[in-house]
PABA-521784 format. One record per residue (C-alpha): residue in one letter; x, y negated, z negated. Coordinates in nm, 3 decimals. Example, Ala and Ser with C-alpha at 12.3 -4.5 7.8 and 13.67 -1.06 7.14 Angstrom:
<bases>
<"A",<1.230,0.450,-0.780>>;
<"S",<1.367,0.106,-0.714>>;
</bases>
This chain:
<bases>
<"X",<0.496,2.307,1.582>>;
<"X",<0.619,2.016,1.298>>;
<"X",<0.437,2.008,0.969>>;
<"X",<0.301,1.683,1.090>>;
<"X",<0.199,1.816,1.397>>;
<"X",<-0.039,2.070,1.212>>;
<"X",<-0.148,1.844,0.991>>;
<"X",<-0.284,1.587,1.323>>;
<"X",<-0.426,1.919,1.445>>;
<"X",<-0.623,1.982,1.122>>;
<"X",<-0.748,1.659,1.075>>;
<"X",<-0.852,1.645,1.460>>;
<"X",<-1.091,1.950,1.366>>;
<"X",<-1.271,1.803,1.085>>;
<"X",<-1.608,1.754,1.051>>;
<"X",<-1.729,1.421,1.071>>;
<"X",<-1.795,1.553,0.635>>;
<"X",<-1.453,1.689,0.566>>;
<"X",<-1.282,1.356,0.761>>;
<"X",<-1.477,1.128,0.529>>;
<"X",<-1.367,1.350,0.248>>;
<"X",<-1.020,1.321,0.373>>;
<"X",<-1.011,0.944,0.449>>;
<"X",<-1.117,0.879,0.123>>;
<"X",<-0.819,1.112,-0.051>>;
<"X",<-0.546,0.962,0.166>>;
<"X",<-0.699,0.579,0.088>>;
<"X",<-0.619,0.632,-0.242>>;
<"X",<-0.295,0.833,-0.217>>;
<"X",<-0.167,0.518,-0.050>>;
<"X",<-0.287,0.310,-0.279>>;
<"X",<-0.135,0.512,-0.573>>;
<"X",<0.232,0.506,-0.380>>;
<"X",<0.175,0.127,-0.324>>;
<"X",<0.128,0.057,-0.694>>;
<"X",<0.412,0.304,-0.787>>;
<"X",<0.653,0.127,-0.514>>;
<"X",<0.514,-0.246,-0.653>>;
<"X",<0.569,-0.141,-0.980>>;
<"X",<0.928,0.014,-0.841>>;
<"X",<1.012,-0.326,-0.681>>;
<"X",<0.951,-0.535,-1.007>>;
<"X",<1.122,-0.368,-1.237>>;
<"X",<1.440,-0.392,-1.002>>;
<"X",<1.361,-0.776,-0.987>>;
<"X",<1.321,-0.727,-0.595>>;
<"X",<1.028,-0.987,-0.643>>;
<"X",<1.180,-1.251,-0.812>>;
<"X",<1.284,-1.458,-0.608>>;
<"X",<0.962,-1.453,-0.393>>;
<"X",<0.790,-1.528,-0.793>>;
<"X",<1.061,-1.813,-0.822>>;
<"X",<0.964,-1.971,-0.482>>;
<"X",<0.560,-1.938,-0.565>>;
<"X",<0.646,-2.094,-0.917>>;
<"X",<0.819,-2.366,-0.812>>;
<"X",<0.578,-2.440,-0.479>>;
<"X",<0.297,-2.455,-0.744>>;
<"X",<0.525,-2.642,-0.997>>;
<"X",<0.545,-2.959,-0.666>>;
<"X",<0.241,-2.969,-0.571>>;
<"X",<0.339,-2.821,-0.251>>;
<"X",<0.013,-2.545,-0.277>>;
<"X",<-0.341,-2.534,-0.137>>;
<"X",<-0.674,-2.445,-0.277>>;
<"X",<-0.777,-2.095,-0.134>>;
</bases>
């Protein structure tokens, strides 16, 4: 059996408790790797041009209210 595969298993026997408990953890482990690879990604200027496009988009008039 894989790692992952006894992980599924593990999590498939939590209680209804221990699985909230869990969700919860692993919400914010994601988010925590999201902000590190954001944070990642800027630095490297992988953004930029996206941020260039926005800029300029706003810049013509060429945006919408939300």
């Amino acid at each position: 059996m894989t790692k992952l595969e006894q992980i599924e298993k593990s999590v498939a026997e939590l209680s209804p408790e221990e699985f909230d408990r869990f969700s919860a953890w692993f919400e914010a482990l994601q988010a925590q790797r999201w902000d590190r690879d954001l944070i990642d990604d800027a630095s490297k200027g992988v953004l930029d041009d996206l941020a260039e496009r926005a800029l300029s988009d706003f810049r013509n008039n060429r945006t919408r209210p939300l």
